[in-house]
Legacy VTK file of the C-alpha trace (Angstrom):
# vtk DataFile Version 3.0
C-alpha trace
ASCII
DATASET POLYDATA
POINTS 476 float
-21.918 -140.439 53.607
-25.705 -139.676 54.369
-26.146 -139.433 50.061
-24.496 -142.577 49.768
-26.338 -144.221 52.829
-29.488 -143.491 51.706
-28.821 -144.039 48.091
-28.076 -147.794 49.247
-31.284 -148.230 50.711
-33.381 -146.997 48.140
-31.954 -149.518 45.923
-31.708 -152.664 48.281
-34.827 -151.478 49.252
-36.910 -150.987 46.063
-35.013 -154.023 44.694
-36.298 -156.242 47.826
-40.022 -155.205 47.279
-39.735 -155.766 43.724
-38.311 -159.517 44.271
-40.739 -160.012 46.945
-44.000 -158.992 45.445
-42.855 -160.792 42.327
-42.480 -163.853 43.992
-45.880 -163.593 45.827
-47.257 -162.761 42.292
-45.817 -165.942 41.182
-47.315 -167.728 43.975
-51.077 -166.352 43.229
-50.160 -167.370 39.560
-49.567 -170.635 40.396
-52.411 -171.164 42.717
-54.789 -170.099 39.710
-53.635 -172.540 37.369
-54.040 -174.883 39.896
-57.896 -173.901 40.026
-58.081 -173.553 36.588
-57.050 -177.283 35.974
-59.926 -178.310 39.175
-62.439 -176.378 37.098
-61.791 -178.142 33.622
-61.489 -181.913 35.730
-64.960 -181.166 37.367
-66.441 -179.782 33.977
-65.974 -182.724 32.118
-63.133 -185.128 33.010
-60.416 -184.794 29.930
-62.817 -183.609 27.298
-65.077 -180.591 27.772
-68.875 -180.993 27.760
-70.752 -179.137 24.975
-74.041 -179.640 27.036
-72.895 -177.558 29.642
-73.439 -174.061 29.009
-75.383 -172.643 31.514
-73.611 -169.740 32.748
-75.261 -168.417 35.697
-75.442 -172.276 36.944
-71.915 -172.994 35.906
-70.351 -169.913 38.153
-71.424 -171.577 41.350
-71.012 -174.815 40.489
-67.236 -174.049 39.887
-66.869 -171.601 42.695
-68.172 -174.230 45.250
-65.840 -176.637 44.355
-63.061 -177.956 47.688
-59.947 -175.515 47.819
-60.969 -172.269 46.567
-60.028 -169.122 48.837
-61.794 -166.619 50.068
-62.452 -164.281 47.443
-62.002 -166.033 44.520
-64.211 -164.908 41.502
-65.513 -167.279 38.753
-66.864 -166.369 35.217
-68.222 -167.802 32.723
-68.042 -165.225 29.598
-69.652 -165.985 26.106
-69.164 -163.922 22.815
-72.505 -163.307 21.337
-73.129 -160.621 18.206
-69.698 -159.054 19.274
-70.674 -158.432 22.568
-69.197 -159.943 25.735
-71.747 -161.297 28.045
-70.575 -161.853 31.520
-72.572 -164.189 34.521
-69.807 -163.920 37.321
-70.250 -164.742 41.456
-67.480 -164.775 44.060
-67.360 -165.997 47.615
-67.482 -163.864 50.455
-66.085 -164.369 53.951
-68.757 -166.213 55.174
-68.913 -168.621 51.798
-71.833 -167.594 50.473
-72.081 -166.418 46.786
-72.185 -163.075 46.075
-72.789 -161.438 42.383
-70.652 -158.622 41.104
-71.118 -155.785 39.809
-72.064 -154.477 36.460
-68.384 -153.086 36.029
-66.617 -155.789 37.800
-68.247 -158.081 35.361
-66.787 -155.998 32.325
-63.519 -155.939 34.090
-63.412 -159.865 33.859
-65.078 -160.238 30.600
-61.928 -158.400 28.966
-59.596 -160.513 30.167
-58.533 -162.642 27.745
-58.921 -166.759 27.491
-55.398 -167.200 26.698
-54.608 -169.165 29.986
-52.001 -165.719 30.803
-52.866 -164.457 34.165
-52.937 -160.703 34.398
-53.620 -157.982 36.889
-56.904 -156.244 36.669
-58.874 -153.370 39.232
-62.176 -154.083 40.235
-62.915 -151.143 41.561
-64.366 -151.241 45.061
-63.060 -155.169 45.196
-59.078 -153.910 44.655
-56.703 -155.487 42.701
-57.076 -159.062 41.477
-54.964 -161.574 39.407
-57.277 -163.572 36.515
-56.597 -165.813 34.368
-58.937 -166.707 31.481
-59.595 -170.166 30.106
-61.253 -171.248 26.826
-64.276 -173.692 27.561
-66.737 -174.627 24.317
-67.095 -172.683 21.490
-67.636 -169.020 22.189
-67.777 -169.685 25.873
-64.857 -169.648 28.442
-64.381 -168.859 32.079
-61.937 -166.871 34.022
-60.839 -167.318 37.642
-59.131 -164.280 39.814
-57.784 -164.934 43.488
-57.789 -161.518 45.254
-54.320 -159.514 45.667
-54.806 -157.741 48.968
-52.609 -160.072 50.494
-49.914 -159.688 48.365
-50.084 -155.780 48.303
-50.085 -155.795 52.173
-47.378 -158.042 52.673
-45.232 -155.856 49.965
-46.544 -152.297 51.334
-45.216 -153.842 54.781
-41.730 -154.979 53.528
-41.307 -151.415 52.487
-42.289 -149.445 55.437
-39.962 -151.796 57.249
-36.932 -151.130 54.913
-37.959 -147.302 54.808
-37.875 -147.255 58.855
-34.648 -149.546 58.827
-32.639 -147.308 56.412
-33.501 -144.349 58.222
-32.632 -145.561 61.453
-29.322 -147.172 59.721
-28.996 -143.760 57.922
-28.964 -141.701 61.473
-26.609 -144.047 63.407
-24.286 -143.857 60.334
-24.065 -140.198 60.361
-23.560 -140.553 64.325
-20.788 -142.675 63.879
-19.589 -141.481 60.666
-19.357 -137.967 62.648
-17.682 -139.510 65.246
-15.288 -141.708 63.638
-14.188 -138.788 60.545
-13.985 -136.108 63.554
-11.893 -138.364 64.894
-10.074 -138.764 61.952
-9.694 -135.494 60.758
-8.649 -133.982 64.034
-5.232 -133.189 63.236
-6.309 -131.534 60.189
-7.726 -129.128 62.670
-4.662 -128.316 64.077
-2.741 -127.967 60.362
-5.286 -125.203 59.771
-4.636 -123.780 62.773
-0.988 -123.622 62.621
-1.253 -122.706 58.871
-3.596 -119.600 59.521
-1.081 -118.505 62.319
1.687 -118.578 59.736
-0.758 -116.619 57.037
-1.154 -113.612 59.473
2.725 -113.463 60.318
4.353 -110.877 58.870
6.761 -112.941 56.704
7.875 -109.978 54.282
10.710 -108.796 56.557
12.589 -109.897 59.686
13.411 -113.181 61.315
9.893 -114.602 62.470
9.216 -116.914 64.722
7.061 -119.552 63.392
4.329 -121.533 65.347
5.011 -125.245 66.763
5.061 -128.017 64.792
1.751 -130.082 64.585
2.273 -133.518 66.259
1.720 -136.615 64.319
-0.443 -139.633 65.354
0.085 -141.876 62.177
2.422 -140.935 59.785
0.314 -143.901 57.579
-2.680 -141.636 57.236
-3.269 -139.582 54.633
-3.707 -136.728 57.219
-0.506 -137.963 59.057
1.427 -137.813 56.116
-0.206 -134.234 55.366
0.865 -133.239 58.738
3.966 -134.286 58.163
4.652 -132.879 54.623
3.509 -129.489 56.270
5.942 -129.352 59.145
8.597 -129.975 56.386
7.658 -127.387 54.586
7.378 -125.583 58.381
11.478 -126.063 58.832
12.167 -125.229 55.115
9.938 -121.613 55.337
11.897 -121.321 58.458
15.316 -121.715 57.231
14.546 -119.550 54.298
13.283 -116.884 56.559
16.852 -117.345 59.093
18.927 -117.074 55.370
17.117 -114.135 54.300
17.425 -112.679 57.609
21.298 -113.191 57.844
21.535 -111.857 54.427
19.774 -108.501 54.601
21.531 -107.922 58.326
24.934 -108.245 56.270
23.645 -106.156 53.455
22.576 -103.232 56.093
25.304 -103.325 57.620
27.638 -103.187 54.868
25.840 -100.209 53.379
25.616 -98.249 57.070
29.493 -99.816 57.128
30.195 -98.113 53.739
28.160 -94.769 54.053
29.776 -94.118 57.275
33.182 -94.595 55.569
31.992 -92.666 52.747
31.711 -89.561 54.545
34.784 -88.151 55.281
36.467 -89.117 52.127
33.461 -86.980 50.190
33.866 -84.717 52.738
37.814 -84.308 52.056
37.233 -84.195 48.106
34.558 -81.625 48.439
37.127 -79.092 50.780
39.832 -79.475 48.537
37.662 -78.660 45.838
36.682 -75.959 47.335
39.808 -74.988 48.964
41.456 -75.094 45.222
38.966 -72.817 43.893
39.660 -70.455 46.786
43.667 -70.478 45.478
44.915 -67.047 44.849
46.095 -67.621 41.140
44.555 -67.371 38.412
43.421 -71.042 37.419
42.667 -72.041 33.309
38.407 -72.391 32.537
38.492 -75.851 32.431
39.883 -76.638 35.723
37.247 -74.344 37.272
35.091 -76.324 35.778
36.135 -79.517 36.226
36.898 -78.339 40.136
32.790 -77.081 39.968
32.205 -80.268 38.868
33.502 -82.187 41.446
32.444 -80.367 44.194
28.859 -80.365 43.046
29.317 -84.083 42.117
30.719 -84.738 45.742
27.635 -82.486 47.305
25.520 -85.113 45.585
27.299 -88.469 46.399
26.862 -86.812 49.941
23.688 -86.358 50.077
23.025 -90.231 48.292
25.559 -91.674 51.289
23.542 -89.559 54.135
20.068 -91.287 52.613
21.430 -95.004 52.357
22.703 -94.469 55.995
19.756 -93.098 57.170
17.686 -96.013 55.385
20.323 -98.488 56.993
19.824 -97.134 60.513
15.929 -97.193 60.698
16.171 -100.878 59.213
17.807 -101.893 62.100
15.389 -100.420 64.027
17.181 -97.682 65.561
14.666 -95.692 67.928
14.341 -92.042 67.027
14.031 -89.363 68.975
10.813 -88.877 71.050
9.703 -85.109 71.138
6.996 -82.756 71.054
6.845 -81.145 67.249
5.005 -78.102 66.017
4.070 -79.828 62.784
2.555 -76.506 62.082
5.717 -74.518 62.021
7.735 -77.229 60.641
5.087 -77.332 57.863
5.115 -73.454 57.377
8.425 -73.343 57.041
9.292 -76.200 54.193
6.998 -74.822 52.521
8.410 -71.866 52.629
11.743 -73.318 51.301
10.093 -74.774 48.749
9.008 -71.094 47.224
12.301 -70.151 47.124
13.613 -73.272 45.422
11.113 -72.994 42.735
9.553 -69.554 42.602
8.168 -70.893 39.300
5.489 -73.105 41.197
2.274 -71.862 42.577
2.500 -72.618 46.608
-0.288 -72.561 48.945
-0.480 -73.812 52.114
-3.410 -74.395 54.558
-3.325 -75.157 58.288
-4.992 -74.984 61.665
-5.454 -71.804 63.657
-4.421 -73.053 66.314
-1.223 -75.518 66.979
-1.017 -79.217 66.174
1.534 -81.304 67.328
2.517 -84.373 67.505
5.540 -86.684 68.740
8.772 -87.727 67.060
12.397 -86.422 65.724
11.637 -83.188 64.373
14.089 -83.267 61.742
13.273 -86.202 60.090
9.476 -85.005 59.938
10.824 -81.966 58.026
13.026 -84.436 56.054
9.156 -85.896 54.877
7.665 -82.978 54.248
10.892 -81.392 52.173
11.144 -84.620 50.230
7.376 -84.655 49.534
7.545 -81.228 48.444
10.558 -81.782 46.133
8.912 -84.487 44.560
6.001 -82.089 43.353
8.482 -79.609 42.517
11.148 -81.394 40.376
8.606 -83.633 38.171
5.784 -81.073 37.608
5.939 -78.232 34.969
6.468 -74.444 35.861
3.188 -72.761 36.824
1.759 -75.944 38.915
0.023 -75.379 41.773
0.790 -77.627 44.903
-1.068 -76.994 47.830
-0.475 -77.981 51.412
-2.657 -79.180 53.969
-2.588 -79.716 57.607
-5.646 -81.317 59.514
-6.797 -83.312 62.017
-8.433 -86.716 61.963
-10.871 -87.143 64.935
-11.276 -90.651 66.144
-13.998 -92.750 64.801
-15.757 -93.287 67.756
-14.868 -92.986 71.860
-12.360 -96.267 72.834
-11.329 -96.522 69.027
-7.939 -95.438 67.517
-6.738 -92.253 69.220
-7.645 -89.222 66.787
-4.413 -88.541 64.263
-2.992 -85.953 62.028
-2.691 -85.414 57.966
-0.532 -83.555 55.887
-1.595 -83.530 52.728
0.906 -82.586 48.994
-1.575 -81.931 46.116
-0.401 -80.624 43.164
-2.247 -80.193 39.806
0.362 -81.699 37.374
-0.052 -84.262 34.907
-0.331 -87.309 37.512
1.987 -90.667 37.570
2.091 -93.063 35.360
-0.320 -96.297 36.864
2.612 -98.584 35.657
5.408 -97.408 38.684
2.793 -95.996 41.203
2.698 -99.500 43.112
6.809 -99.370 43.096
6.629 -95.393 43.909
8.073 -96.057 47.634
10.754 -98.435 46.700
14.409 -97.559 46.896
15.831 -96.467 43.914
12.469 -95.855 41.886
11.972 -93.416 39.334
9.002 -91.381 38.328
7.579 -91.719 34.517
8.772 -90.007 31.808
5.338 -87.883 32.050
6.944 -86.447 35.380
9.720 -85.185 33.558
12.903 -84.429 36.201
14.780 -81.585 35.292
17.674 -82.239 38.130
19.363 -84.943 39.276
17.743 -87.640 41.618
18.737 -90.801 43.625
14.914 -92.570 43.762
15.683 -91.988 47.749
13.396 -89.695 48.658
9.598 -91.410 48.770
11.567 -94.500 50.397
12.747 -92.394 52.823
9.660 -90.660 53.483
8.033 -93.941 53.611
10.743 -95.448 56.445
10.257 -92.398 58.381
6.735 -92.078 58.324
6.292 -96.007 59.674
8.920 -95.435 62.047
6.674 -92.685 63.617
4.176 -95.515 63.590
2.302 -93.486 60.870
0.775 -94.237 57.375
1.965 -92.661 53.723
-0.339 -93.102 50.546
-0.538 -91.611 47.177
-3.485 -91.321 45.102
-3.031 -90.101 41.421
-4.894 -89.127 38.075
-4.226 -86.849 35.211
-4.092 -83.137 37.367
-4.066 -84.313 40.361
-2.074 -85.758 42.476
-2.042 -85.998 46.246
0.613 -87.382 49.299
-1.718 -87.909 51.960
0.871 -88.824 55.821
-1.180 -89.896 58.562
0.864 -89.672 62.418
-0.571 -90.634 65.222
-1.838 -87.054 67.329
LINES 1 477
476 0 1 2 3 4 5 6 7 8 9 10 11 12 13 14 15 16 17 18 19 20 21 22 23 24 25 26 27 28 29 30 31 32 33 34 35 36 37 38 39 40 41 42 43 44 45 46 47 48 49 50 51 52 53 54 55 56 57 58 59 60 61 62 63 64 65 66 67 68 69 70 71 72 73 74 75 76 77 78 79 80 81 82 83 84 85 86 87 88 89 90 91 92 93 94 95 96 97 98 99 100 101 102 103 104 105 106 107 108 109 110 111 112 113 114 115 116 117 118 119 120 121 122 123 124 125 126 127 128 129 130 131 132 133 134 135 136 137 138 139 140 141 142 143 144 145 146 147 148 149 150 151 152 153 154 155 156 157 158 159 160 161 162 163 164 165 166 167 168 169 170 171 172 173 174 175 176 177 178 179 180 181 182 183 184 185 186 187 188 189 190 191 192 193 194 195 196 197 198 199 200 201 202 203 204 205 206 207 208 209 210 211 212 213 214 215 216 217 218 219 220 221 222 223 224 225 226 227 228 229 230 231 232 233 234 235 236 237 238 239 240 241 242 243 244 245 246 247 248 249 250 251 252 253 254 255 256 257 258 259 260 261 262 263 264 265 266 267 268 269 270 271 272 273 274 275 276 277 278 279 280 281 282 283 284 285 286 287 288 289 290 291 292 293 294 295 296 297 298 299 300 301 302 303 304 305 306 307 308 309 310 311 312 313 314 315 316 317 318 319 320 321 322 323 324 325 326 327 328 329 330 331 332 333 334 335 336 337 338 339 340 341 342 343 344 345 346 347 348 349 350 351 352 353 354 355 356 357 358 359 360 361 362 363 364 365 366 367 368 369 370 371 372 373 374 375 376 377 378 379 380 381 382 383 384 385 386 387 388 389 390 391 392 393 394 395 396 397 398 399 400 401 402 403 404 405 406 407 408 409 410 411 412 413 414 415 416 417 418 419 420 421 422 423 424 425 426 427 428 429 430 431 432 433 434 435 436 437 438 439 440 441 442 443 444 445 446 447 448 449 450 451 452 453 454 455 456 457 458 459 460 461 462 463 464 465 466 467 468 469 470 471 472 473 474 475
């Protein structure tokens, strides 16, 4: 607004001077042929008089003739040898006759006697308009009125529109400010409500969104904005209700199922077991078909005991609250571990003295053992995985209460950059370059994930060829 304010001056303004001092130019213009035509009646009537020249006589004579300003300069100019020849007087503001100077005299002796006026400098004198006549022969005469007038009224047209425009320019921008504040005040609240929405957490749950924002006009543009966003308000809204419903009935079909899962794995598994244990003598392949389906059952066990487990903490079942030895509990997965793969290189490195934190004790060594398995089933024999207890101090007094970390680093040949971001989803797999030599159900980092946030704790995973480290962060 303040561009185009000022723009709009400039141009009615320079435009205005421009008429203005052309007009006055005009006006000077006119007044000289008006003095011109006095000079040639009192030279000679109609026809000129080739008697007359006598230019230092002539100059006065035509300067004191009735009407001529203040200021005005006469000249009588002759061409002799190629030279001009100048005798020039003007009157002064007490009407006496006053001769010019050498270069004021050269000034007027190049304009030319073509009866166009023109603007010339005469130094000291300023700016004049002249106008040169042709008299007798080589001899003419040129009359200038003085311009100072002219350049004073047209110096103060533009101060005027300069102080004008500015003081149109401010009380535009006072009211423009007021009136598009105004304006633009339920925009205000649209942003406001649309950064409360940005910082919601809208990836899971049923969240309440903010308020609607109220509508003065719906004609505006910003009413019908406003309006267009609290549509879009109740559709994010209903979305967020559907999805809601949707995962609630998914949950609880798969805690539903896993619970009722359970004892019919459990029943298939026992008589599997309980027909190996039968005192006859049974044919190969029904021992190993019966092998088969106990192992087979062990494993659909264990996959039903995850998805309930997953099921549970989504619904945001509390676990239990308890001092753990995460120094022990470390020790001893660890120590699992060796004996599960005596193939690996284990190391482990923790505190002298105790550190403990608070939560459900077997579902931190569920974390651990899962992490460990992970570094055990998709790295080669001979790999090296070291683990590491420490604490994390707080940053600084009346910050974030100081925390613990268990580190898994092992020195195999890393994950592929291609499933790391998708590494803690349910049912992902590892790259081929993490080659699993048993079975797995893409449960485990998911679970350690859901457990580790249910502890209100962090999991990451950094990862390059030969190293790569689990790094689980629980509050102290």
């Amino acid at each position: 607004m303040a561009g185009l304010v000022v723009l709009a001056s400039v141009i009615v303004g320079v435009i205005s001077t421009a008429v203005l001092h052309g007009q006055l130019i005009a006006r000077v213009d006119g007044q000289l042929h008006q003095a011109t035509e006095r000079a040639a009646r009192a030279v000679d009537g109609d026809e000129p008089n080739e008697q007359f020249p006598r230019p230092d006589l002539g100059a006065e004579e035509l300067l004191r003739l009735p009407g001529q300003p203040v200021g005005t300069i006469v000249a009588l100019v002759t061409s002799e040898q190629g030279r001009v020849v100048a005798a020039t007087a003007s009157i002064d503001e007490d009407g006496d006759i006053v001769q010019l100077s050498t270069e004021a005299q050269a000034a007027l002796a190049s304009v030319p006697t073509d009866r166009e006026p023109v603007t010339i400098d005469l130094d000291a004198l300023g700016d004049y308009r002249a106008v040169g006549v042709p008299f007798v022969e080589d001899y003419g005469y040129v009359v200038a009125f003085p311009l100072a007038d002219v350049n004073a009224t047209t110096t103060q047209l533009a101060v005027t529109i300069a102080i004008v425009a500015l003081a149109a320019t401010v009380a535009a921008l006072a009211l423009g400010a007021v009136i598009v504040g105004r304006a633009l005040r339920p925009l205000d609240r649209v942003t406001e409500t649309a950064t409360l929405v940005s910082e919601l957490p809208l990836a899971r749950g049923d969240v309440e969104l903010p308020d609607e924002v109220p509508v003065d006009d719906e004609r505006t543009e910003v009413g019908r904005l406003a309006t267009s966003f609290n549509r879009m308000l109740g559709h994010v809204a209903a979305s967020l209700s559907a999805r809601e419903q949707s995962e609630r009935k998914v949950r609880r079909f798969v805690a539903d199922a896993s619970h009722e899962l359970r004892t019919p794995l459990a029943s298939i598994r026992g008589y599997s077991e309980l027909t190996r244990l039968h005192g006859g003598e049974l044919p190969p392949d029904v021992v190993h078909a019966l092998g088969r389906i106990e192992s087979e059952s062990l494993r659909m066990t264990e996959l039903v005991e995850d998805l309930l487990l997953l099921a549970r903490l989504d619904e945001g079942r509390e676990l239990r609250r308890e001092p753990v030895e995460l120094t022990r509990l470390v020790i001893d997965a660890v120590g699992d571990a060796q004996v599960a793969a005596p193939d690996h290189e284990w190391r482990v490195e923790v505190p002298d003295d105790e550190v403990t934190v608070t939560g459900d004790a077997s579902r931190l060594h569920q974390v651990v053992a899962n992490l460990l398995a992970n570094a055990r089933v998709h790295t080669p024999e001979g790999t090296e995985v070291v683990v590491r207890v420490a604490r994390v101090p707080a940053a600084s007094a009346g910050s974030a209460p100081a925390r613990v970390r268990v580190t898994v680093t092992d020195d195999g040949p890393g994950i592929d950059p291609a499933v790391r971001a998708s590494l803690f989803e349910r049912f992902a797999r590892g790259d081929a370059s993490r080659s699993r030599r048993a079975g797995s159900t893409g449960l485990g980092l998911a679970i350690v994930r859901a457990v580790v946030q249910a502890h209100r704790g962090t999991v990451e995973v950094a990862s390059e060829p030969g190293r790569t480290e689990f790094a689980v962060e629980l509050p102290a």
